[in-house]
DRENDO-1510 file (C-alpha; in Angstrom, 1 decimal, always signed):
<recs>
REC; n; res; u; v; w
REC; 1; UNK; -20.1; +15.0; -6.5 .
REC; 2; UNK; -17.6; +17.1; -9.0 .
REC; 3; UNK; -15.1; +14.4; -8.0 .
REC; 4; UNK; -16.9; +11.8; -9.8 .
REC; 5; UNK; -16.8; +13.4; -13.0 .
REC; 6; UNK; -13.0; +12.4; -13.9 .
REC; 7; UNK; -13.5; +9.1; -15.9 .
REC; 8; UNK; -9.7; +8.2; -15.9 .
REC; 9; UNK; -9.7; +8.5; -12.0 .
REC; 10; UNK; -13.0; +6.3; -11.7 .
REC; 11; UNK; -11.9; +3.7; -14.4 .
REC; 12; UNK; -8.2; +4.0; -12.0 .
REC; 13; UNK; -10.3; +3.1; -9.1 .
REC; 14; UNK; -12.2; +0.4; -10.8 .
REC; 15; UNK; -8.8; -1.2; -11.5 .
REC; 16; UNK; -7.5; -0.7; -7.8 .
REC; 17; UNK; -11.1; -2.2; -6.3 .
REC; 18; UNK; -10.2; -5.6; -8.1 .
REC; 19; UNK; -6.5; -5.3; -7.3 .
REC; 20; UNK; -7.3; -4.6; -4.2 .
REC; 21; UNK; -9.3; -7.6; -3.8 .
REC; 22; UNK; -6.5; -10.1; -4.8 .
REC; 23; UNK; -3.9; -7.7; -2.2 .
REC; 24; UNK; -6.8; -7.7; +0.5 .
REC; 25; UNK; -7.7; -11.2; -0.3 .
REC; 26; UNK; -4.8; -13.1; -0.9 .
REC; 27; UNK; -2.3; -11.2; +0.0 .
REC; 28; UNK; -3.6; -10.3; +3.1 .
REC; 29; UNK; -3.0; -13.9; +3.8 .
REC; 30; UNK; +0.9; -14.3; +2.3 .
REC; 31; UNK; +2.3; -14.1; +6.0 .
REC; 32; UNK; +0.6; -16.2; +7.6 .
REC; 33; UNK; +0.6; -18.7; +4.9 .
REC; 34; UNK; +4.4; -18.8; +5.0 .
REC; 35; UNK; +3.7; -19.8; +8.9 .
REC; 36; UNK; +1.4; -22.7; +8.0 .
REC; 37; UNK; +4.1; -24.0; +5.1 .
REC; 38; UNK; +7.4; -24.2; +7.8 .
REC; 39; UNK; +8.6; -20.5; +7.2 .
REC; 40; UNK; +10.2; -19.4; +10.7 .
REC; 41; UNK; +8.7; -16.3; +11.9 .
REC; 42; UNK; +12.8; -14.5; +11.2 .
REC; 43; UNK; +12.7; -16.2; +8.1 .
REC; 44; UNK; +9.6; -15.0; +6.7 .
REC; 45; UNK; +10.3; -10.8; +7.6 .
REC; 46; UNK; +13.6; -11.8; +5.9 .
REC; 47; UNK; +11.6; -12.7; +3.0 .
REC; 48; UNK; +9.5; -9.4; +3.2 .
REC; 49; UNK; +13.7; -7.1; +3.3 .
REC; 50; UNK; +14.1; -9.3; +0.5 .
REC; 51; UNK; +11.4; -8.4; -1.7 .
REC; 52; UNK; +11.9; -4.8; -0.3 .
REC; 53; UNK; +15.4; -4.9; -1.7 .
REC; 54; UNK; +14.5; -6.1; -5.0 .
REC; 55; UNK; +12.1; -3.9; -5.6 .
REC; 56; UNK; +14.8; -1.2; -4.6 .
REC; 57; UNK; +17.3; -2.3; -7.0 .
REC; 58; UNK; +15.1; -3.0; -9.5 .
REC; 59; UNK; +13.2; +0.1; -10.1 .
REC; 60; UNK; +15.9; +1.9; -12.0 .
REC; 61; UNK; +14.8; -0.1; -14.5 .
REC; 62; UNK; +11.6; +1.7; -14.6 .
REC; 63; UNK; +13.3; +5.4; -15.0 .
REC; 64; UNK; +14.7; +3.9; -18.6 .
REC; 65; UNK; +11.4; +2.4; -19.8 .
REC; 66; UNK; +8.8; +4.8; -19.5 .
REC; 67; UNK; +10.2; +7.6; -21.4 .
REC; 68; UNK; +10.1; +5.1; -24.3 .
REC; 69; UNK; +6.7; +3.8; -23.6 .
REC; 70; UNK; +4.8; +5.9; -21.1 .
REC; 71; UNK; +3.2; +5.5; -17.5 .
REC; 72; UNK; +0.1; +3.2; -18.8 .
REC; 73; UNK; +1.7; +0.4; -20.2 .
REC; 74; UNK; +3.7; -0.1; -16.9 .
REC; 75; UNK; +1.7; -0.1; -14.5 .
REC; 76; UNK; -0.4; -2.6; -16.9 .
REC; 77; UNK; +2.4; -4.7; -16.6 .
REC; 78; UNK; +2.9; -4.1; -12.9 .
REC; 79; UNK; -0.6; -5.5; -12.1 .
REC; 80; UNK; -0.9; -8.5; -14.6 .
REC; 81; UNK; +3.0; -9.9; -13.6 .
REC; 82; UNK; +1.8; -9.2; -9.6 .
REC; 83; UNK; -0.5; -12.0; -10.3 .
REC; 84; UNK; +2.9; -14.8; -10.6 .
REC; 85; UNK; +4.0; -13.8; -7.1 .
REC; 86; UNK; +0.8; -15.9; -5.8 .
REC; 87; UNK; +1.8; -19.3; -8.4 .
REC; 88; UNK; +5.3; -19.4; -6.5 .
REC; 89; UNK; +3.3; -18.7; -2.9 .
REC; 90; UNK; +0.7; -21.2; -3.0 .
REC; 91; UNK; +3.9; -23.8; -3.7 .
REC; 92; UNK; +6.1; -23.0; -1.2 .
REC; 93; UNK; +7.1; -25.6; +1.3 .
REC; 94; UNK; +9.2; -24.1; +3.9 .
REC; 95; UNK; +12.7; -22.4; +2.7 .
REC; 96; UNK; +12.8; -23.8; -1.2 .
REC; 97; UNK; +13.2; -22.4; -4.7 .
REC; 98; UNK; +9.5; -21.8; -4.4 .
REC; 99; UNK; +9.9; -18.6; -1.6 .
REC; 100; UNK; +13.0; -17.4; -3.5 .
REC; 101; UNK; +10.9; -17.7; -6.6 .
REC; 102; UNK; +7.7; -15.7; -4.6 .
REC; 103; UNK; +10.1; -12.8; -3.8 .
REC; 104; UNK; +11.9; -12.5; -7.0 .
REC; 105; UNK; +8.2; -12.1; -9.1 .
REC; 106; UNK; +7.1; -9.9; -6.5 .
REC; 107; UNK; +9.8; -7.8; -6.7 .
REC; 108; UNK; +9.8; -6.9; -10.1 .
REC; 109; UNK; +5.8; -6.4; -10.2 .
REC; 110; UNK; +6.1; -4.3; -7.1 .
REC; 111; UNK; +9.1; -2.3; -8.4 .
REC; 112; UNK; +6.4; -1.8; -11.8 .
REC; 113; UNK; +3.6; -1.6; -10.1 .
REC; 114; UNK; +3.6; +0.9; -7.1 .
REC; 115; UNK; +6.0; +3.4; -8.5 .
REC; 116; UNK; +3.8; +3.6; -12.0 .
REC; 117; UNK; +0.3; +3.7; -10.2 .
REC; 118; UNK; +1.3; +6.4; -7.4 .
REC; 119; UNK; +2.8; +8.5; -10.6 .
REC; 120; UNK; -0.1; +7.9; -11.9 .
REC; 121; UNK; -3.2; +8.5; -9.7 .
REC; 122; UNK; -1.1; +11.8; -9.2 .
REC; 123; UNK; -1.1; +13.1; -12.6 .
REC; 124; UNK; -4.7; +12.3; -13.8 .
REC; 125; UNK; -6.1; +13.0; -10.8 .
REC; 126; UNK; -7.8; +16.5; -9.4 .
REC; 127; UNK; -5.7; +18.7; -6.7 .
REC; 128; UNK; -9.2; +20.2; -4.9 .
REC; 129; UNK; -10.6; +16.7; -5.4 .
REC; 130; UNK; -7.9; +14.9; -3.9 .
REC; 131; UNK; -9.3; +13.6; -0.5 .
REC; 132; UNK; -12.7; +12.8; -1.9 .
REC; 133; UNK; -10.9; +10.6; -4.6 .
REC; 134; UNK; -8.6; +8.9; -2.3 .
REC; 135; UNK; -11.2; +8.3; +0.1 .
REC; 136; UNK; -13.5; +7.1; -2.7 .
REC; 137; UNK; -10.6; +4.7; -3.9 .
REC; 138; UNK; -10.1; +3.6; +0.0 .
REC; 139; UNK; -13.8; +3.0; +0.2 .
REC; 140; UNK; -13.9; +0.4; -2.5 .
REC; 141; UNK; -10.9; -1.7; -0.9 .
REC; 142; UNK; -12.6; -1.7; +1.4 .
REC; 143; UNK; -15.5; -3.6; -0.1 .
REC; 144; UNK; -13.2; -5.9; -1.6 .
REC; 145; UNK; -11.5; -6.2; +1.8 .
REC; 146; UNK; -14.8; -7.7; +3.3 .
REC; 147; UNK; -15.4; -10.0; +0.3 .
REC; 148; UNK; -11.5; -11.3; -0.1 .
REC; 149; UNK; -9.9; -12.8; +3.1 .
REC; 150; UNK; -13.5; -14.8; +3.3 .
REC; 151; UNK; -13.2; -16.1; -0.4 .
REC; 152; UNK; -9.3; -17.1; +0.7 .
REC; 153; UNK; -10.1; -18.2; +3.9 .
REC; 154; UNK; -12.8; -20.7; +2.4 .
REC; 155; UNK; -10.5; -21.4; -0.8 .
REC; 156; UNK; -7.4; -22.3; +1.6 .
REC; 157; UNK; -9.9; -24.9; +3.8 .
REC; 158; UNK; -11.7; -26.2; +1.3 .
REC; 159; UNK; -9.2; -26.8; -1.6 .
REC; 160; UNK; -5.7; -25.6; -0.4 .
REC; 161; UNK; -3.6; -23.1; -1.8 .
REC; 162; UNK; -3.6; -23.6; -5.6 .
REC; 163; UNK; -7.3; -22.4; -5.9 .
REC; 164; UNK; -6.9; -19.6; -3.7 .
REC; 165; UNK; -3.7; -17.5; -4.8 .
REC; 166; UNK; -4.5; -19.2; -8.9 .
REC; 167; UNK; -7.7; -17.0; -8.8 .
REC; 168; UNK; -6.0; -14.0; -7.0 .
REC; 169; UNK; -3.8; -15.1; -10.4 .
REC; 170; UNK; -6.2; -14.3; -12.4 .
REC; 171; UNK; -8.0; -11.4; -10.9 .
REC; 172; UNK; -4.6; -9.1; -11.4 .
REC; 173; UNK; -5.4; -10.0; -15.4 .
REC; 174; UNK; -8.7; -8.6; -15.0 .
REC; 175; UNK; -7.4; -5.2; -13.0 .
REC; 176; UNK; -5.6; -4.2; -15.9 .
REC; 177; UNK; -8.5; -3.7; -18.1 .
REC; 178; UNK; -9.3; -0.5; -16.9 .
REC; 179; UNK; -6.4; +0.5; -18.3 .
REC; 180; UNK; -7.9; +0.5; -21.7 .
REC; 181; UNK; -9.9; +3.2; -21.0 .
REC; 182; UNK; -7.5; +5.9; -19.3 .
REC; 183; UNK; -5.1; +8.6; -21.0 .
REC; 184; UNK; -1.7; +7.5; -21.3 .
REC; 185; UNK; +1.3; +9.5; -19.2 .
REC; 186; UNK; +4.5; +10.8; -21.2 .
REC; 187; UNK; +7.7; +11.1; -18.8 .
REC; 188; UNK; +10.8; +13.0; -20.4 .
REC; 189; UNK; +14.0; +12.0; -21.0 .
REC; 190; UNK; +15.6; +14.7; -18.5 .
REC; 191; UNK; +14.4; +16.6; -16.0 .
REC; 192; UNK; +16.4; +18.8; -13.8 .
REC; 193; UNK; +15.6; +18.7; -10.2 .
REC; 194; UNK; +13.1; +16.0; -9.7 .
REC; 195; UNK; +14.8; +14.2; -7.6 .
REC; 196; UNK; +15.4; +16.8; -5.2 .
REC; 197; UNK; +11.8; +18.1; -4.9 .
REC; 198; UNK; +11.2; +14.9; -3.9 .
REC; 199; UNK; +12.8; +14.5; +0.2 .
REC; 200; UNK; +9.4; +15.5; +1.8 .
REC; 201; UNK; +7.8; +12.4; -0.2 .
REC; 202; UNK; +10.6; +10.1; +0.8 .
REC; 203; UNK; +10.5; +10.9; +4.2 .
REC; 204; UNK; +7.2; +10.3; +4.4 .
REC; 205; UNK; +7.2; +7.0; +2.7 .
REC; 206; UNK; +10.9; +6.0; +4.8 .
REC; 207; UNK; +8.4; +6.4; +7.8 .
REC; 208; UNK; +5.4; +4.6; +6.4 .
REC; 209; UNK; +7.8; +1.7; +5.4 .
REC; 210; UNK; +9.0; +1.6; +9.0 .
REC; 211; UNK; +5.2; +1.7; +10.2 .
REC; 212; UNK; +3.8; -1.2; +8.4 .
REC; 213; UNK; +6.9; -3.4; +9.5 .
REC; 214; UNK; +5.2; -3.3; +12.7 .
REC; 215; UNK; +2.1; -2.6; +12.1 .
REC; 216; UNK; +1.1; -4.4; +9.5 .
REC; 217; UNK; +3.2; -7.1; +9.2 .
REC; 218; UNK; +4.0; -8.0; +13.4 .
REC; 219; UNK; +0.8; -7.3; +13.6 .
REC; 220; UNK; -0.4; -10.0; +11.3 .
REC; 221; UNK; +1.8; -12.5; +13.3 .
REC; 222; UNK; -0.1; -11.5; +16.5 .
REC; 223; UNK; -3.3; -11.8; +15.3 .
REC; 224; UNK; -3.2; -15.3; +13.6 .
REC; 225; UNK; -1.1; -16.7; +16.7 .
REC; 226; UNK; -4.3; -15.0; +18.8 .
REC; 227; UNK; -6.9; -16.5; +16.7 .
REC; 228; UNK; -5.3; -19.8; +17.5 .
REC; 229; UNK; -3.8; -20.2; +14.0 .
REC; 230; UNK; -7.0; -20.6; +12.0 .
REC; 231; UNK; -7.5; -19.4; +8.6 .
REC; 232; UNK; -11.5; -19.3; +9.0 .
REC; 233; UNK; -11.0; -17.2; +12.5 .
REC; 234; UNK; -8.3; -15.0; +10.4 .
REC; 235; UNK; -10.3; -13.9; +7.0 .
REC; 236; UNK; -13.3; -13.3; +9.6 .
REC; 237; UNK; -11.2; -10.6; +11.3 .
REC; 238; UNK; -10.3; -9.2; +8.5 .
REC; 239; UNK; -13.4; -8.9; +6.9 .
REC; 240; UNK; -15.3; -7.7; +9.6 .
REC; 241; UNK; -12.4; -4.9; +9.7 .
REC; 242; UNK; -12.8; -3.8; +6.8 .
REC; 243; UNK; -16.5; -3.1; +7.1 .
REC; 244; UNK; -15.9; -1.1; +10.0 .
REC; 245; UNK; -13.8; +0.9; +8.1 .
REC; 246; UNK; -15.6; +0.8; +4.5 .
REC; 247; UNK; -16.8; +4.5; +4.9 .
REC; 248; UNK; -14.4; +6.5; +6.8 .
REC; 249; UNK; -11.9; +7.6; +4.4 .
REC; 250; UNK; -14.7; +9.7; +2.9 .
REC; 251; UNK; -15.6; +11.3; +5.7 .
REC; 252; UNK; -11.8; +12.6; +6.1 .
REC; 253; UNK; -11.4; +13.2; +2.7 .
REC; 254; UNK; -13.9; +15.7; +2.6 .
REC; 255; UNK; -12.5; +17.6; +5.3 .
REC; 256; UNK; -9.0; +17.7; +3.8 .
REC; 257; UNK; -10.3; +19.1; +0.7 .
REC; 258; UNK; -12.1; +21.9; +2.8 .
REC; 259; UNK; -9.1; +22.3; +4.2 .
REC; 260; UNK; -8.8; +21.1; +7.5 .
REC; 261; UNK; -5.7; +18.7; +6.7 .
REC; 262; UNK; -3.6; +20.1; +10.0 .
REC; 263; UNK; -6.7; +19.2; +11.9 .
REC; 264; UNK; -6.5; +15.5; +10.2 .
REC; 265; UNK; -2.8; +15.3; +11.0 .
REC; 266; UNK; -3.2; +15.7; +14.6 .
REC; 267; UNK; -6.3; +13.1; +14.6 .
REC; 268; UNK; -4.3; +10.8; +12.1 .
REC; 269; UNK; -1.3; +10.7; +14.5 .
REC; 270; UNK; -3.3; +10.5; +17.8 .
REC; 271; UNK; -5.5; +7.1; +16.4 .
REC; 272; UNK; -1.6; +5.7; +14.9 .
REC; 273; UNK; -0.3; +5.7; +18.1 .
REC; 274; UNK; -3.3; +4.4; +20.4 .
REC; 275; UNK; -4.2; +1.7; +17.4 .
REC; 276; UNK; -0.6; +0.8; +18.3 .
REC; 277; UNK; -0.6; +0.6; +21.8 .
REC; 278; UNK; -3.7; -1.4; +22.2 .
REC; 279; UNK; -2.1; -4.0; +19.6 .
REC; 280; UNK; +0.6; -4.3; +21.6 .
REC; 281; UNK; -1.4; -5.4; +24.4 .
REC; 282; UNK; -3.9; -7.2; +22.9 .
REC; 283; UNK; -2.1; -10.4; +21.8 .
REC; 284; UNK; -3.0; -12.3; +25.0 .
REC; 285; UNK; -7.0; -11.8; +23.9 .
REC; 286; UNK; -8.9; -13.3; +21.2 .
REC; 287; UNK; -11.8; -10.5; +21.9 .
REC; 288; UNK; -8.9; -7.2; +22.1 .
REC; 289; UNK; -7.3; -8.5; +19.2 .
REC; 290; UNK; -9.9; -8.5; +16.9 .
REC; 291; UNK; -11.3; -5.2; +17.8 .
REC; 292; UNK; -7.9; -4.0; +17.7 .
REC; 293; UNK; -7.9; -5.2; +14.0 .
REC; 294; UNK; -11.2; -3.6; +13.1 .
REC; 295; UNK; -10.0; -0.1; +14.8 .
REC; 296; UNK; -7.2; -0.6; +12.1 .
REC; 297; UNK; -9.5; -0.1; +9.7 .
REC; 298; UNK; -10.8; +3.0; +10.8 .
REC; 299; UNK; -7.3; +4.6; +11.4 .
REC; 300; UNK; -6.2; +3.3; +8.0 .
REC; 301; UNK; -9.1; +5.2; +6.7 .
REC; 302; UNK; -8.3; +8.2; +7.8 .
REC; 303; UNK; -4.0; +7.6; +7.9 .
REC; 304; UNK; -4.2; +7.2; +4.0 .
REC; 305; UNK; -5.9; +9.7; +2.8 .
REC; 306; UNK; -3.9; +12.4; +5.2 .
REC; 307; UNK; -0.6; +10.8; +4.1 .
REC; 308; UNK; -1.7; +10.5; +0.6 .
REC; 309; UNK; -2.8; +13.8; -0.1 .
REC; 310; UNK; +0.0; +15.3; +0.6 .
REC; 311; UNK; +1.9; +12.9; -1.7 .
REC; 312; UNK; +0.3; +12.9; -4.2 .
REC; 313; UNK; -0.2; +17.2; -4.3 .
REC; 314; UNK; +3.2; +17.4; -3.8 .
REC; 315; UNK; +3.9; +14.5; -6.7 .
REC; 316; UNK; +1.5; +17.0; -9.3 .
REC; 317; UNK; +3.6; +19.8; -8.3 .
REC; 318; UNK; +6.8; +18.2; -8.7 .
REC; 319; UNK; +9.4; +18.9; -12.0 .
REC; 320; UNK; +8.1; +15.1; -12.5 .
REC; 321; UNK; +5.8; +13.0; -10.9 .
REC; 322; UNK; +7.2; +9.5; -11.9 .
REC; 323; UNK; +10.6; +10.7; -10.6 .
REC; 324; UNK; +9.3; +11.6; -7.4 .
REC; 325; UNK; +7.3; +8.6; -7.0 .
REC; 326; UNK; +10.4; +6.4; -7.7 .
REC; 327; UNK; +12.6; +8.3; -5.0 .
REC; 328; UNK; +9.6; +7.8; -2.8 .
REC; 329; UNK; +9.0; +4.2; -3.3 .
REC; 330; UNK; +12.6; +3.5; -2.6 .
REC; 331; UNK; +12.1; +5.5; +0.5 .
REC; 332; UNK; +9.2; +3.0; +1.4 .
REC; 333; UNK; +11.4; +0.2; +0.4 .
REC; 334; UNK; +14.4; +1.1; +2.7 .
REC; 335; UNK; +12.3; +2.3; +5.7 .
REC; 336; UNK; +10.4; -1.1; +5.5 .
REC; 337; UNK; +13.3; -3.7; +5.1 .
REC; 338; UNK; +15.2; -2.1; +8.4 .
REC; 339; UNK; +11.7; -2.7; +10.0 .
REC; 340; UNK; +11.5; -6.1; +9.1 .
REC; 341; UNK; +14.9; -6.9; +9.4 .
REC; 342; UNK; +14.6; -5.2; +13.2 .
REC; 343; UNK; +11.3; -7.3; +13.6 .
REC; 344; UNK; +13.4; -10.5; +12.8 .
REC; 345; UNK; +15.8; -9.7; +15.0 .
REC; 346; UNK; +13.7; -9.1; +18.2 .
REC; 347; UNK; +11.7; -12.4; +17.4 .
REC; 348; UNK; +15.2; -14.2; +16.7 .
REC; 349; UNK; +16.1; -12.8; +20.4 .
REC; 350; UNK; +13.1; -14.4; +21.8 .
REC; 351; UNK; +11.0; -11.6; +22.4 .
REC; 352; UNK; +7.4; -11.6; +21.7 .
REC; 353; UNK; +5.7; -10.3; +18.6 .
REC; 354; UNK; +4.1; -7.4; +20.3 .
REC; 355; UNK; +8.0; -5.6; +20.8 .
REC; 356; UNK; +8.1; -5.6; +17.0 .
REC; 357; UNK; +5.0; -4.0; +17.1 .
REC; 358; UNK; +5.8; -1.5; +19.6 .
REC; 359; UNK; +8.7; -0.9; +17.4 .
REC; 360; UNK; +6.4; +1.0; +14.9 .
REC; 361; UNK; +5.5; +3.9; +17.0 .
REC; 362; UNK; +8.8; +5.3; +15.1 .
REC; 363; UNK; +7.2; +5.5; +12.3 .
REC; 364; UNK; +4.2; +8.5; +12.8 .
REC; 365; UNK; +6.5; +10.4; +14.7 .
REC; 366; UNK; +8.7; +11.7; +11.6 .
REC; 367; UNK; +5.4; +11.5; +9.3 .
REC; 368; UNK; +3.9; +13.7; +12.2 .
REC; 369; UNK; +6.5; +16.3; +11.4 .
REC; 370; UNK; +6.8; +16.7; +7.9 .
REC; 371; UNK; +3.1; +16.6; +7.4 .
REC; 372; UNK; +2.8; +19.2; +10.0 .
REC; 373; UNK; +4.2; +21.3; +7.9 .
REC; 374; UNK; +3.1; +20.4; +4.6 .
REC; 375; UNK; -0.5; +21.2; +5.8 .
REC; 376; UNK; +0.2; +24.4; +7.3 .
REC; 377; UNK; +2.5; +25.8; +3.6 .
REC; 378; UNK; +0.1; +23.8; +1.0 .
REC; 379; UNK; -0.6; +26.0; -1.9 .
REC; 380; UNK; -4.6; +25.9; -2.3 .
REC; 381; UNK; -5.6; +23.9; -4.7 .
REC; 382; UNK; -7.3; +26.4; -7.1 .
REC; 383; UNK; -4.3; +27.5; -8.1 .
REC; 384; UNK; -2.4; +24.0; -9.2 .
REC; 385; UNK; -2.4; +23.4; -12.7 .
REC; 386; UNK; -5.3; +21.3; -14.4 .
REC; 387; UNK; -4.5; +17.7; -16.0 .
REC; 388; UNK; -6.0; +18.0; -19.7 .
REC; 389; UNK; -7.5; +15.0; -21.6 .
REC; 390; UNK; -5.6; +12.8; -24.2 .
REC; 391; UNK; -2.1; +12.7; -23.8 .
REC; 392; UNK; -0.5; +13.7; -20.1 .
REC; 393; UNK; +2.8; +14.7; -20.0 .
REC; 394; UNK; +4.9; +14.9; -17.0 .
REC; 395; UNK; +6.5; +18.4; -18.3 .
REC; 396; UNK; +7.2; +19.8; -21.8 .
REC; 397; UNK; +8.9; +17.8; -23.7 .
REC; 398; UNK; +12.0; +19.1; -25.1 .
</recs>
């Protein structure tokens, strides 16, 4: 298992298995919390475009820091100022200071947080290894997506909501430790081009944006109005999806590092769409709905490490990778606000949930494409520079 040997990835995944179980846990229940506390359905993907354009305008802001103090301190602060997001969410009381509060903090950590770690994870980690790391990362959310929605699902019955987002608080302080032990990341000043080597990556990320708008986020709608509104019935679902899915992103992995990423495109694309369909139909049935969730596992397993592959390869072999993770993110960012904000409307005309979650099948089409033909032009991996130990810069400094 050579892709075990790279400390700075394992001590990277470490941190994302505990992140992970504060986003699995808690935030896998934001949405429909909102619900419970007198958000609107419109209201609450208004709140999502919010946050989305926060975190759009906001990470500039990134671009002038980390030159000064590198990648690692960043994302540190990303992770540990994600955790105030969940103070302002467990006191929100319908549409109050308290939601505007919730998107402003997760804003700004998101903007920190999801630009630095995707630079990040690209630089340290190893081209040839790349599916069998991502998959390994995927394979420990999804532990801590069996263990987290039960903890909050518990948490939010038994105590209410100051218990369970105050220790999904906490648990963001305890991700960042890992940091301690990993390299730091140097960015330059200047560097010519980035930007532009970076349209494949925003593509892809415009499109995955789009895609969880539905997918995700509908989707969540559909199943805790099937599960008859119960938080207990909700963190069970998810749970049990996330052991369903807690070993397939290996499997793929592997075969993208042999080489059979075309193959995984086609497969990827093909599950996107069915997973999609049979949502859309399941909403009426408590029994379709949940194994519609738990398939959503499983695609998800094998969606992100196809999609993030490719990313993250072409992020190593880009002028910069924090530049092209900063043009991707805001790609993310604007392809998922337009989905929400086309979510809202469709609910706001009185259609049912399942159109907005229809409305995803956009989404893998243009991902469809441009991974098509990333697959079929990657450079082999052998050949991609290797990241060296200490310091990491993104170029040579002038």
């Amino acid at each position: 298992m050579a892709y075990l040997k790279n400390t700075a990835i394992n001590l990277l995944n470490l941190h994302y298995g505990l992140q992970a179980l504060a986003l699995y846990g808690a935030g896998g229940f934001f949405f429909v919390y909102l619900l419970k506390a007198g958000v609107s359905v419109p209201l609450a993907f208004g709140a999502i475009a919010l946050v989305l354009a926060g975190r759009f305008l906001i990470r500039p802001l990134v671009l002038v820091l980390a030159p000064r103090y590198g990648l690692r301190p960043l994302v540190a602060f990303g992770t540990i100022f994600g955790g105030a997001q969940y103070l302002f969410l467990a006191g929100v009381r319908g549409a109050d200071l308290m939601l505007v509060g919730f998107c402003v903090t997760a804003a700004i950590a998101d903007a920190f947080y999801w630009t630095c770690y995707h630079a990040y994870f690209a630089r340290v980690g190893d081209a040839e290894h790349r599916g069998h790391q991502i998959g390994a990362r995927e394979a420990i959310a999804s532990v801590a997506g069996i263990v987290g929605p039960l903890l909050v699902a518990w948490a939010l019955i038994a105590s209410g909501p100051w218990l369970a987002f105050g220790a999904a608080a906490a648990i963001h302080v305890f991700a960042a430790l890992p940091f301690l032990g990993t390299p730091d990341v140097a960015v330059a000043r200047e560097v010519p081009g980035a930007f532009r080597a970076a349209i494949p990556g925003i593509l892809l990320f415009a499109a995955d944006g789009w895609l969880a708008a539905g997918n995700y986020f509908a989707w969540q709608i559909a199943l805790f109005v099937s599960l008859g509104e119960s938080y207990s019935a909700f963190g069970g679902a998810l749970a049990l999806a996330a052991l369903v899915g807690a070993v397939a992103g290996l499997i793929l992995g592997r075969q993208i590092d042999a080489g059979y990423g075309g193959h995984a495109v086609w497969l990827t694309f093909a599950s996107v769409a069915g997973l999609i369909l049979l949502r859309a139909v399941s909403t009426e049935s408590v029994v379709l709905a949940v194994i519609a969730n738990a398939l959503g596992a499983v695609v998800g397993c094998v969606y992100i490490p196809t999609l993030m592959t490719a990313v993250y390869n072409q992020a190593k072999r880009s002028p910069c990778t924090l530049r092209f993770h900063l043009a991707t993110e805001g790609g993310w960012d604007a392809g998922g606000a337009v989905g929400c904000l086309a979510c809202a409307g469709i609910v706001a005309a009185g259609l049912p949930v399942s159109a907005a979650v229809l409305l995803s099948l956009l989404g893998p089409t243009l991902s469809l494409i441009v991974l098509r033909k990333h697959y079929r032009n990657v450079t082999p991996p052998s050949v991609l520079p290797e990241p060296v130990p200490g310091l990491l810069y993104e170029q040579e400094m002038p």
